[in-house]
DSSP file (Angstrom, degrees, kcal/mol; ACC not computed):
  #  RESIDUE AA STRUCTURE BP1 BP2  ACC     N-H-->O    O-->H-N    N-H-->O    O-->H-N    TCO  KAPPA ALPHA  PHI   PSI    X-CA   Y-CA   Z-CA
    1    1 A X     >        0   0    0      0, 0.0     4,-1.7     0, 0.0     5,-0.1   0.000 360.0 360.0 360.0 -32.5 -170.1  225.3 -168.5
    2    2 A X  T  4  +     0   0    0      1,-0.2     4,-0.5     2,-0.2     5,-0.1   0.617 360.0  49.9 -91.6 -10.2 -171.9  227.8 -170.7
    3    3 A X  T  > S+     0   0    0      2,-0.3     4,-1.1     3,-0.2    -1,-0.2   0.528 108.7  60.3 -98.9 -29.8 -173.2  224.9 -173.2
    4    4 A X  H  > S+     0   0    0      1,-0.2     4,-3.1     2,-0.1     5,-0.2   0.919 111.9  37.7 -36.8 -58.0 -174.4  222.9 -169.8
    5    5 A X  H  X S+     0   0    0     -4,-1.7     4,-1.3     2,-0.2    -2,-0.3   0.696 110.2  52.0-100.6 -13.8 -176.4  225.4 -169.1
    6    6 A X  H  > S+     0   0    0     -4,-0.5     4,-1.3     2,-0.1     3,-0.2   0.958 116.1  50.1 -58.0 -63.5 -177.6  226.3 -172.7
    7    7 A X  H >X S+     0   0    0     -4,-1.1     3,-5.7     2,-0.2     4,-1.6   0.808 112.6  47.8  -3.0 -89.6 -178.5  222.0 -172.7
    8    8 A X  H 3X S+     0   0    0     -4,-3.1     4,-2.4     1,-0.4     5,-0.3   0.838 115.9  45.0 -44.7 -41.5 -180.3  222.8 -169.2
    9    9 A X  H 3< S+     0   0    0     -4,-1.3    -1,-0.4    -5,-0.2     4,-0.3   0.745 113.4  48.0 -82.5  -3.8 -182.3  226.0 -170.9
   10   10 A X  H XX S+     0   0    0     -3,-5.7     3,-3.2    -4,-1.3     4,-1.5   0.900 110.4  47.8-101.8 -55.8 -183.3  224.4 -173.9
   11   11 A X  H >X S+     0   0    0     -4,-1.6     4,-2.9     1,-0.2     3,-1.5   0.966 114.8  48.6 -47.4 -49.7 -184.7  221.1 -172.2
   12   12 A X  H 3X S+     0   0    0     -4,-2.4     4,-0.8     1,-0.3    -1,-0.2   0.837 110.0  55.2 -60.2 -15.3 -186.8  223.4 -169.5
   13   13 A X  H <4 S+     0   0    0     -3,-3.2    -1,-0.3    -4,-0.3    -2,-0.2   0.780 116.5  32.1 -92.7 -23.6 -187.9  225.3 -172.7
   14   14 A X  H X< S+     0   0    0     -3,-1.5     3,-0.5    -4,-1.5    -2,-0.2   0.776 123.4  49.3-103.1 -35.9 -189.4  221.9 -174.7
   15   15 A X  H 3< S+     0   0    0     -4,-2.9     2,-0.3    -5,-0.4    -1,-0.2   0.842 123.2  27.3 -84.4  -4.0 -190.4  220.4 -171.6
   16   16 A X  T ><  +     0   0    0     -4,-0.8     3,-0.5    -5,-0.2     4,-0.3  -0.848  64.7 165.2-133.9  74.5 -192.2  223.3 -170.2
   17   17 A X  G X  S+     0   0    0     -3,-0.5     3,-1.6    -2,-0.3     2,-0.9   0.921  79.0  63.4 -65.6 -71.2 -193.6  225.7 -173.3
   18   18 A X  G >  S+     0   0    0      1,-0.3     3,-0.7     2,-0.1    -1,-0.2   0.339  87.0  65.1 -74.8  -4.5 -195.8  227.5 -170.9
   19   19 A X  G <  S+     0   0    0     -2,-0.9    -1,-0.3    -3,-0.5    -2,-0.1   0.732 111.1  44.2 -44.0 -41.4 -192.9  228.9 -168.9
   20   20 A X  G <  S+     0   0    0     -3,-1.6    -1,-0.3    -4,-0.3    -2,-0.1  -0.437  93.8  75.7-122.5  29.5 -192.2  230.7 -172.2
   21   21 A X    <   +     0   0    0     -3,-0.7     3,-0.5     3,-0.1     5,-0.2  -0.448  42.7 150.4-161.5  62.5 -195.6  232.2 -173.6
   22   22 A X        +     0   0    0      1,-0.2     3,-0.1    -3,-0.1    -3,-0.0   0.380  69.7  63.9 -57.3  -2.3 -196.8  235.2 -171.8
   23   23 A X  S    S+     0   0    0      1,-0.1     2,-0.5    -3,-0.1    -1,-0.2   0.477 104.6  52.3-112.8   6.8 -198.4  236.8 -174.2
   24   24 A X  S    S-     0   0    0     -3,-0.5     2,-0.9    -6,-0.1    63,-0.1  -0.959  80.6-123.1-123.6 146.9 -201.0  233.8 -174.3
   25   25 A X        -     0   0    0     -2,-0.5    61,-1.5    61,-0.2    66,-0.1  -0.677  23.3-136.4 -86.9 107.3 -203.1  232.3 -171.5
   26   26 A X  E     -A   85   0A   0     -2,-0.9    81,-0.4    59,-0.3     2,-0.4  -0.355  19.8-155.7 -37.0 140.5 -202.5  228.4 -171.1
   27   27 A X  E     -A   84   0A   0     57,-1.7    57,-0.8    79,-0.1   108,-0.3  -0.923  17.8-111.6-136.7 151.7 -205.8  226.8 -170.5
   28   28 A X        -     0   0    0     -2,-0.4    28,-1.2    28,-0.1     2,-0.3  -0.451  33.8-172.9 -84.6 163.6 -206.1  223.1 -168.6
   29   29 A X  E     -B   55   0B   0     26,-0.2     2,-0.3    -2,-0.1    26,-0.2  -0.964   2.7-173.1-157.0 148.9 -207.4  219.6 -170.8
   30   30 A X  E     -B   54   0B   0     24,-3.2    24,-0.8    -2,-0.3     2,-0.1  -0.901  38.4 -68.0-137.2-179.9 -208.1  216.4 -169.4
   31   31 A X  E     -B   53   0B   0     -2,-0.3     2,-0.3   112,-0.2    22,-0.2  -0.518  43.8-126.7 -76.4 151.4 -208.9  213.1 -171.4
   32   32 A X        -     0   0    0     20,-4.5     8,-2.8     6,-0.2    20,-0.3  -0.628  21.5-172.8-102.6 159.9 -211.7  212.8 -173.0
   33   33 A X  S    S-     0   0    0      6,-0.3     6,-0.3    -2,-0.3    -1,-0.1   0.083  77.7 -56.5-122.6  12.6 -213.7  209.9 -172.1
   34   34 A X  S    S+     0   0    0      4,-0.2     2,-0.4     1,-0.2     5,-0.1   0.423  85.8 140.8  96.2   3.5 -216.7  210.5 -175.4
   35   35 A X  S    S-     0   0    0      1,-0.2    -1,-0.2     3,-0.1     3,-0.0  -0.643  89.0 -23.8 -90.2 105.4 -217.8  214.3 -174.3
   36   36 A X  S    S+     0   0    0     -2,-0.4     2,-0.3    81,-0.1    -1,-0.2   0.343 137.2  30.4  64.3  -1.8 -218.1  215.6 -178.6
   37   37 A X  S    S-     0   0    0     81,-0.0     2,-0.3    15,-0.0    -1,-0.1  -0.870 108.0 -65.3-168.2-172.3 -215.9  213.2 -180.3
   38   38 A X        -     0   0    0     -2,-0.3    -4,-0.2     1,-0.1    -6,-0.2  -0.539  64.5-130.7 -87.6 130.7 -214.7  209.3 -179.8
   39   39 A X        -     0   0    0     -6,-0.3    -6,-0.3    -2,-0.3     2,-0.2  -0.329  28.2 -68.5 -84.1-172.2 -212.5  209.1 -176.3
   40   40 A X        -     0   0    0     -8,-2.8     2,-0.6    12,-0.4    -1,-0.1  -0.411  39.1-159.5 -63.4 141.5 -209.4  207.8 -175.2
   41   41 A X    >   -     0   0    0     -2,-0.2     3,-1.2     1,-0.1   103,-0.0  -0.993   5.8-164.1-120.5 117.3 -209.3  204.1 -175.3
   42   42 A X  G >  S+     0   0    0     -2,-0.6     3,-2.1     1,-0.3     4,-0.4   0.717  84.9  68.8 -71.8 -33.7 -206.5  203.3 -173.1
   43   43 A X  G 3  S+     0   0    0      1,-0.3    -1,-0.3     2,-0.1     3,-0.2   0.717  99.3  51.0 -62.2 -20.0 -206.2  200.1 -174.1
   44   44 A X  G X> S+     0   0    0     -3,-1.2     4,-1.6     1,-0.1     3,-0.7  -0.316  77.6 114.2-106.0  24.3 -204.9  201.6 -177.5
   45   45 A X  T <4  +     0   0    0     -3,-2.1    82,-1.4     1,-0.2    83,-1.2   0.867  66.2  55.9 -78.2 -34.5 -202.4  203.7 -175.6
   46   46 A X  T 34 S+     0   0    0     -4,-0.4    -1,-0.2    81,-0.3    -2,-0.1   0.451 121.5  25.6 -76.4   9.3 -199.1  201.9 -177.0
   47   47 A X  T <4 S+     0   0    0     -3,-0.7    -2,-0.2    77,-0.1    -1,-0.1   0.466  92.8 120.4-139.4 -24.2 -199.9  202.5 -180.7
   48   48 A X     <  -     0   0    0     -4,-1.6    78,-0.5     1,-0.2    80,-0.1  -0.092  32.7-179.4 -45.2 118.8 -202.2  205.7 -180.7
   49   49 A X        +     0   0    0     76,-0.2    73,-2.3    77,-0.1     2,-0.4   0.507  68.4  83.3 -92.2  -3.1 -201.3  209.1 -182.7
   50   50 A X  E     -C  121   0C   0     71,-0.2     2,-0.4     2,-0.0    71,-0.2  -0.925  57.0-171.8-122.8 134.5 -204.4  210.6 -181.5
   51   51 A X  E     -C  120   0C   0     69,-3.6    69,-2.4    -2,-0.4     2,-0.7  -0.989  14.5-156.4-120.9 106.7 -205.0  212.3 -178.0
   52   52 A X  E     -C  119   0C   0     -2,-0.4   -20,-4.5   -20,-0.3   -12,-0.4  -0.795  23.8-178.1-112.1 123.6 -208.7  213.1 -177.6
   53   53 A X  E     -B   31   0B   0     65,-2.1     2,-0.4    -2,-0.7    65,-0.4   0.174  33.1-142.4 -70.4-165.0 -209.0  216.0 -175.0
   54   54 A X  E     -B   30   0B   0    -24,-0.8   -24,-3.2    63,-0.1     2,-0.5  -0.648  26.4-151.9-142.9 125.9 -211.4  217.9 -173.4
   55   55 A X  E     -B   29   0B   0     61,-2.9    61,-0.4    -2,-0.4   -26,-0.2  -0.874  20.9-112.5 -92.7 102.9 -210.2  221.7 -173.0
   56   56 A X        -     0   0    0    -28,-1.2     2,-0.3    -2,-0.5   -28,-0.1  -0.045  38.6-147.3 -35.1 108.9 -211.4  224.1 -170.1
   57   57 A X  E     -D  113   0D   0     56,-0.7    56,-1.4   -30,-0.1     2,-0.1  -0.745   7.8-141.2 -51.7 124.0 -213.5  226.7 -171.6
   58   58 A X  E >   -D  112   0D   0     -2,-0.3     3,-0.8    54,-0.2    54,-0.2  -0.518  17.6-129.6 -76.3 166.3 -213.7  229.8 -170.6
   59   59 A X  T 3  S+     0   0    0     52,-1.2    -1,-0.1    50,-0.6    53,-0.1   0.891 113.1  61.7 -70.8 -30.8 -217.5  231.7 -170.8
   60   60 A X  T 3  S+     0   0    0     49,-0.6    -1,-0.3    51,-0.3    36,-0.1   0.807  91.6  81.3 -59.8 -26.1 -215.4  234.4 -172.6
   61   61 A X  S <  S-     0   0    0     -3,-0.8     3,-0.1     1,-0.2     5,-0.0  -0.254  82.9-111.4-108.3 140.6 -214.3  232.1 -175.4
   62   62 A X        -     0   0    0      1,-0.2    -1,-0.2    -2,-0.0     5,-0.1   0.051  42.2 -84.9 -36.4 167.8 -216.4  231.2 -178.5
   63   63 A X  S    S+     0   0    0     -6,-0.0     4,-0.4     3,-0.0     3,-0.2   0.051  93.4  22.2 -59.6-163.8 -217.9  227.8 -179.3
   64   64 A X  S    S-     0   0    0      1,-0.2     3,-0.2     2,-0.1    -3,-0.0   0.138 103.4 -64.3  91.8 151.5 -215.8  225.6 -180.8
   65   65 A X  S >  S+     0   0    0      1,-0.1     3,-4.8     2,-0.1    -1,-0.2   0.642  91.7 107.0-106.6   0.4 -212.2  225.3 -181.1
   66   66 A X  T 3  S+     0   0    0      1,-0.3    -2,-0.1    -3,-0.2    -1,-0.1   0.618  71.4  61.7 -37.8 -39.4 -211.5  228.3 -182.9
   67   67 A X  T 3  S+     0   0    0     -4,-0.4    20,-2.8    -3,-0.2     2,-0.6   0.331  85.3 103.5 -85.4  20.4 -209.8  230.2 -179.8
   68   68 A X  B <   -E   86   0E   0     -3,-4.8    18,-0.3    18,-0.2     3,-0.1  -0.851  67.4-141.2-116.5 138.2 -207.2  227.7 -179.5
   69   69 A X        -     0   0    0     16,-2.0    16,-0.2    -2,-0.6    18,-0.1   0.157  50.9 -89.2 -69.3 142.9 -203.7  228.0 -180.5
   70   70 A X        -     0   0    0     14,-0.1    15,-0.3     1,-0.1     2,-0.2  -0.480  61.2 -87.6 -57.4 162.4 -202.6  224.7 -182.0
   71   71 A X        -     0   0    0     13,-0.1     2,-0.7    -3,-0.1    13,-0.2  -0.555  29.8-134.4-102.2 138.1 -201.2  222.4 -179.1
   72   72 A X  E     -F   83   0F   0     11,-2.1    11,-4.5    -2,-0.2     2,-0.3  -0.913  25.0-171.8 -91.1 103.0 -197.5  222.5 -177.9
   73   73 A X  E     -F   82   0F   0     -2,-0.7     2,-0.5     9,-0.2     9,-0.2  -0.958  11.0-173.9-115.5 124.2 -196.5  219.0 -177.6
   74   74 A X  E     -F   81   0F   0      7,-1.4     7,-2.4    -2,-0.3     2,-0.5  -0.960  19.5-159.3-125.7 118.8 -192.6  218.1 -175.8
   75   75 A X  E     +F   80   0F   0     -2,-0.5     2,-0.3     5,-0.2     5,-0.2  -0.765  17.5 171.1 -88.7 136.8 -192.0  214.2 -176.2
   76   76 A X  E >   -F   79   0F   0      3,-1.6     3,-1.0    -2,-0.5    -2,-0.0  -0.952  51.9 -96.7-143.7 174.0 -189.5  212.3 -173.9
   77   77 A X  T 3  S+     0   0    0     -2,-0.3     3,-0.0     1,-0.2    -2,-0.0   0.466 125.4  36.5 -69.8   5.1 -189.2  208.7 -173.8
   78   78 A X  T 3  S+     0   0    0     51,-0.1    52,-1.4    52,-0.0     2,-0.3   0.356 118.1  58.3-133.2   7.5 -191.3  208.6 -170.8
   79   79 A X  E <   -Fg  76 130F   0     -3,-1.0    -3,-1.6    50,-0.3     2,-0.5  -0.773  43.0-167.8-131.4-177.0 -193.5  211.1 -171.7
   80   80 A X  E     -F   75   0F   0     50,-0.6     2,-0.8    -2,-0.3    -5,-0.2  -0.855  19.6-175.1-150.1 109.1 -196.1  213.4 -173.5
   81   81 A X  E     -F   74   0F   0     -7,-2.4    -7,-1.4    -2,-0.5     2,-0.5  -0.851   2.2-177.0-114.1 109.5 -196.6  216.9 -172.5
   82   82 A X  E     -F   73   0F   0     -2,-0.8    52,-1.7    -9,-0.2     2,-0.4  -0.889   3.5-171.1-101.8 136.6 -199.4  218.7 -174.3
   83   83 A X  E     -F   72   0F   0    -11,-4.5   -11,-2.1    -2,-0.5     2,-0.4  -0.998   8.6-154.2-137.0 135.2 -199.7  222.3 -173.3
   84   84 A X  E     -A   27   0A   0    -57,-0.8   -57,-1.7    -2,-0.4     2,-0.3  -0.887  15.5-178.8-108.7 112.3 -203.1  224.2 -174.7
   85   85 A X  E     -A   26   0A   0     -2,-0.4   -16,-2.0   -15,-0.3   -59,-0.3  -0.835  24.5-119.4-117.9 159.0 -203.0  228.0 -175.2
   86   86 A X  B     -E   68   0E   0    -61,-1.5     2,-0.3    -2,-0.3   -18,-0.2  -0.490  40.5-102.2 -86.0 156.3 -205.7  230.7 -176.4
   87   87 A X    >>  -     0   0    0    -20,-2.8     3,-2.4    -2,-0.1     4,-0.7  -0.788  31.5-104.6 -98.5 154.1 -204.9  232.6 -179.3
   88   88 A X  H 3> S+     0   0    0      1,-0.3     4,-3.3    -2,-0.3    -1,-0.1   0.654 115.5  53.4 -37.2 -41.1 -203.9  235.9 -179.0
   89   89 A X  H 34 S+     0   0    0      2,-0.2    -1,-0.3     1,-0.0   -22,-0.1   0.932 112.0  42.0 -68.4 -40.1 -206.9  237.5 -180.0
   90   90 A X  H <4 S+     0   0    0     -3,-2.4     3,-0.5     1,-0.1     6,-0.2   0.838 115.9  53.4 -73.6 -79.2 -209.4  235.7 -177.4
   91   91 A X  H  < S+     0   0    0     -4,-0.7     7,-0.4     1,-0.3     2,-0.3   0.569 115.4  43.0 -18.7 -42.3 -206.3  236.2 -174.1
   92   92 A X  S  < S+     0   0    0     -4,-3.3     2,-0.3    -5,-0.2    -1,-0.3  -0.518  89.0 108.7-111.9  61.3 -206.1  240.2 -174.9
   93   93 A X  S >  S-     0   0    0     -3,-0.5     3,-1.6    -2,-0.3     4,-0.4  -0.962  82.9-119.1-103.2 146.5 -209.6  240.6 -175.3
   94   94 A X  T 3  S+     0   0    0     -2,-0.3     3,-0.2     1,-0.3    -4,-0.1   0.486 109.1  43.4 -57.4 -23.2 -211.1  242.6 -172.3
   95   95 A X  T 3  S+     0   0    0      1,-0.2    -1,-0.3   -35,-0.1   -35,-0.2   0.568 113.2  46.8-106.1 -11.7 -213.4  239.7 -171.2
   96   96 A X  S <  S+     0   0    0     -3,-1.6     2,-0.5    -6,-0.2    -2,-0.2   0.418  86.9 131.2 -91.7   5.1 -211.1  236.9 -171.5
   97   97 A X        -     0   0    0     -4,-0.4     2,-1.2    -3,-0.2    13,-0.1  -0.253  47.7-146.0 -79.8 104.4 -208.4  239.2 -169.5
   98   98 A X        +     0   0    0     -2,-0.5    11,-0.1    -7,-0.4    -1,-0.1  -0.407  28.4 165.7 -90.2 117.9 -206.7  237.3 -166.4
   99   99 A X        +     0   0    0     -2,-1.2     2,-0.2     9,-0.8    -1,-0.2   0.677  67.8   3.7 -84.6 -20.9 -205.8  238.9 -163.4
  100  100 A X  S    S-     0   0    0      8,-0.5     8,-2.6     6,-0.0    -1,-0.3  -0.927  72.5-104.1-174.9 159.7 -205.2  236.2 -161.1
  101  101 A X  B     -H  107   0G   0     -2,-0.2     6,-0.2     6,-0.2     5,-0.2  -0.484  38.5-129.9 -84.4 148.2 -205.1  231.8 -161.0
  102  102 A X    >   -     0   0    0      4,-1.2     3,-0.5    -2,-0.1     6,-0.1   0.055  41.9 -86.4 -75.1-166.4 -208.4  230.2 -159.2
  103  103 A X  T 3  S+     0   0    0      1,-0.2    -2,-0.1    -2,-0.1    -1,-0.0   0.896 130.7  55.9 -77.9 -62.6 -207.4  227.7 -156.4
  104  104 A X  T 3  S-     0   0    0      1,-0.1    -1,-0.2     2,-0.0    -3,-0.0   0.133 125.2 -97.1 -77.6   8.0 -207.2  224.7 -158.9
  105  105 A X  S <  S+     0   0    0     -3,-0.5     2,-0.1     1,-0.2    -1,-0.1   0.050  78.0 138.9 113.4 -34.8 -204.5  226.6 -161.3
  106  106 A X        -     0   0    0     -5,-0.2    -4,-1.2     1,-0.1    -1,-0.2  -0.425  62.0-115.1 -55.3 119.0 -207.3  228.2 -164.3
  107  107 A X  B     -H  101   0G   0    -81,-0.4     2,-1.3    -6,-0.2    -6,-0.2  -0.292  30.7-120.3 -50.6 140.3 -206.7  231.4 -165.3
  108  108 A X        +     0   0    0     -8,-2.6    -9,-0.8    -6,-0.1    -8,-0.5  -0.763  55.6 143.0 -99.4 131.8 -209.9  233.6 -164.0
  109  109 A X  S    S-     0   0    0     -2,-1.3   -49,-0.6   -11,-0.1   -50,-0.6  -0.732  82.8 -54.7-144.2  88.8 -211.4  235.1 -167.1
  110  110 A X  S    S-     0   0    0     -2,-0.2     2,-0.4   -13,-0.1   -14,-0.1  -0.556  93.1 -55.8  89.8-118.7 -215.1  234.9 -166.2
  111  111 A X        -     0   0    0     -2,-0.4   -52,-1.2    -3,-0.1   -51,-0.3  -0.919  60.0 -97.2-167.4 153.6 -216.3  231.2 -165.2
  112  112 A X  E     -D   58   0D   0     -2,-0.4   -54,-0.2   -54,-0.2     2,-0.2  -0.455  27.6-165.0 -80.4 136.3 -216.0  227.9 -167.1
  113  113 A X  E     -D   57   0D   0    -56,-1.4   -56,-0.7     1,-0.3    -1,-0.0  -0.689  50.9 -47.9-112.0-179.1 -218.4  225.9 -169.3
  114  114 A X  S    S-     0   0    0     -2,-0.2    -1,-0.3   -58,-0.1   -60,-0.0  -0.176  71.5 -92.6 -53.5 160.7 -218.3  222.6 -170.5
  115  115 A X        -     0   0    0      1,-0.1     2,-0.4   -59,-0.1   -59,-0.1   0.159  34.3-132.5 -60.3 155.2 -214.9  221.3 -172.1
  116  116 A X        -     0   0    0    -61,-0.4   -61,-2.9   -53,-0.1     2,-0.3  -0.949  25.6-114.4-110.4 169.1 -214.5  221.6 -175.7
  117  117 A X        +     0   0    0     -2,-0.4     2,-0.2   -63,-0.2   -63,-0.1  -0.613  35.9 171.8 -97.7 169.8 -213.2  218.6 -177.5
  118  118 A X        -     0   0    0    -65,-0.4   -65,-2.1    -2,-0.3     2,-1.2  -0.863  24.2-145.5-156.6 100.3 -210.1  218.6 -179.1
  119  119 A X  E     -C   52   0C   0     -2,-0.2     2,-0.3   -67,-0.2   -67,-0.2  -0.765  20.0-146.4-102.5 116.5 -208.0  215.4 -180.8
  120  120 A X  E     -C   51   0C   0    -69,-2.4   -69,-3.6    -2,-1.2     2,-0.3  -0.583  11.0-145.1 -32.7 115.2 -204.3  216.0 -180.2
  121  121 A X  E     -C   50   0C   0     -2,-0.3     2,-0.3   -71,-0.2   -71,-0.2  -0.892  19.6-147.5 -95.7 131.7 -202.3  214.5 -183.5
  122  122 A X        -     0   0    0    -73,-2.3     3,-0.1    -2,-0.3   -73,-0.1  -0.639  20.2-142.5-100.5 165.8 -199.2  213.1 -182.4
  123  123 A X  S    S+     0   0    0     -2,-0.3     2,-0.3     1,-0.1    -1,-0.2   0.860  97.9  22.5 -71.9 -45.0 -195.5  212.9 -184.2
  124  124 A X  S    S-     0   0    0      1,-0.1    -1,-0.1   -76,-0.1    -2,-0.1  -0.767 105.4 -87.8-129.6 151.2 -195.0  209.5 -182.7
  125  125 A X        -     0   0    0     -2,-0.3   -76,-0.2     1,-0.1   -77,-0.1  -0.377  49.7-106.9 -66.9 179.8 -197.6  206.9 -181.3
  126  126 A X        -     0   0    0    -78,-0.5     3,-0.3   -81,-0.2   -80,-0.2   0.949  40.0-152.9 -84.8 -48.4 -198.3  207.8 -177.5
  127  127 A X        -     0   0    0    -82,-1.4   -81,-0.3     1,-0.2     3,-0.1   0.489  53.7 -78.6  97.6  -4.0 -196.1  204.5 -176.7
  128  128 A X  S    S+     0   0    0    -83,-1.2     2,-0.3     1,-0.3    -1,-0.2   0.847  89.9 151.5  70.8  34.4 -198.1  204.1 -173.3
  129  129 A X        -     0   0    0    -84,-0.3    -1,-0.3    -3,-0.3   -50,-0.3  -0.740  63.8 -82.5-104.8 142.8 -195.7  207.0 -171.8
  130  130 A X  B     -g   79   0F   0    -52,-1.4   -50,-0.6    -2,-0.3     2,-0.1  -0.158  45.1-125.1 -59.7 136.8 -197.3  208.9 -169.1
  131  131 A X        -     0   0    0     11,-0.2   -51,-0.3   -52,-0.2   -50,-0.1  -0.236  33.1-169.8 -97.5 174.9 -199.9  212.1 -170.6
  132  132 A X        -     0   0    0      9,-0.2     9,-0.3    -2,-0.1     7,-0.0  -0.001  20.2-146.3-152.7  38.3 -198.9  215.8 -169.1
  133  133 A X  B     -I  140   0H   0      7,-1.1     7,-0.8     6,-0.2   -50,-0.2   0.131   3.6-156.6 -72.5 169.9 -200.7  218.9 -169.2
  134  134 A X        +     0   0    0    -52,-1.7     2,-2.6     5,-0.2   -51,-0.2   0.386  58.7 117.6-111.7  -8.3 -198.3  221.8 -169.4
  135  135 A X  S    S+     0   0    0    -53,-0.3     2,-0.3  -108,-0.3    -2,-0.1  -0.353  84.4   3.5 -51.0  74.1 -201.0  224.4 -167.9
  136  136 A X  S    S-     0   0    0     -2,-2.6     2,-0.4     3,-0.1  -117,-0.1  -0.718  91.5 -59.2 138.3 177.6 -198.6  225.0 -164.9
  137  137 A X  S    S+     0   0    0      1,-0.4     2,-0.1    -2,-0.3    -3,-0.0  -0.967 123.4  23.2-127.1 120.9 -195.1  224.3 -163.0
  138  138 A X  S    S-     0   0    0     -2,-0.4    -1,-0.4     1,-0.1     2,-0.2   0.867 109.6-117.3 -63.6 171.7 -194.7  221.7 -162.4
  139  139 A X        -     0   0    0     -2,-0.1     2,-0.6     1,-0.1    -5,-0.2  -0.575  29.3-111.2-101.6-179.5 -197.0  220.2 -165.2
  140  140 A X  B     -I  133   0H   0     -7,-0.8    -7,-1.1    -2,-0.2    -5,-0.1  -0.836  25.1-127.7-136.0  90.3 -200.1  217.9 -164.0
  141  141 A X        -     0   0    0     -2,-0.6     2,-0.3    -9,-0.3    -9,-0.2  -0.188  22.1-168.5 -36.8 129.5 -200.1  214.0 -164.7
  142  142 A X        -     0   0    0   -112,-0.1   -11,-0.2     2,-0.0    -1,-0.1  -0.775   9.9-163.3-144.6 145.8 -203.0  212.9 -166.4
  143  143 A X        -     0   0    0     -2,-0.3     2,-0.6     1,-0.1  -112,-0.2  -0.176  15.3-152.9 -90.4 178.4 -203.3  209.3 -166.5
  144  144 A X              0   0    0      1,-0.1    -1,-0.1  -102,-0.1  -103,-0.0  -0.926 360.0 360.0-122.3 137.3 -205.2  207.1 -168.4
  145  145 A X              0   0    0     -2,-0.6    -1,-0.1     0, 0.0    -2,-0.1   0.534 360.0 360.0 -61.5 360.0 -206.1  203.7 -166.9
């Protein structure tokens, strides 16, 4: 029983990092479509190692990618879960500092500016497996056409 349930805690832990990282804010990403860098081409979705994002910004946050933690990526064979976190130093600063989720899930720290981009390197090609973000419980299909 007690190896069931280590099994059960370790898959909720890969498929859900942000369950597990309190001491960093999760931030939301969608695909990028050509906003700073080359988009997803969907049509290149069964052989692509590269996932180009767009990341919410917060106003608190530099330009850049510089406040973001490298991406926490959990594969399964019918999925791709990328989950985007700030790095410590922007979350626990006093103007990035969240007190409570907007409607739509965002931590509020201030108000949002445009996305930054952000290309996701994968371990495996993407395989045409359904995209994920991990900002939240459950985490947030997004698909690519």
């Amino acid at each position: 029983m007690g190896i069931v349930l280590l099994v059960g805690v370790l898959a909720v832990w890969e498929l859900f990092p942000s369950l597990f990282s309190p001491g960093s804010q999760v931030v939301s990403w969608k695909l990028d479509y050509g906003f700073g860098g080359p988009g997803f081409d969907p049509e290149a979705a069964q052989t692509t190692m590269i996932v180009p994002i767009e990341v919410s910004r917060p106003a608190c946050a530099p330009d850049g990618d510089s406040w973001l933690e490298p991406p926490v990526i959990a594969y399964t064979p019918w999925s791709v879960t990328i989950t985007m976190q700030m790095t410590d130093a922007i979350s626990e600063s006093p103007a990035c500092a969240v007190l409570e989720r907007n409607p739509s899930g965002l931590p509020v720290a201030g108000f949002y500016l445009s996305g930054t981009y952000y290309p996701v390197h994968l371990s495996e090609p993407l395989g045409g497996r359904a995209l994920f973000d991990g900002d939240g419980f459950p985490p947030q299909a997004r698909p690519y056409p």
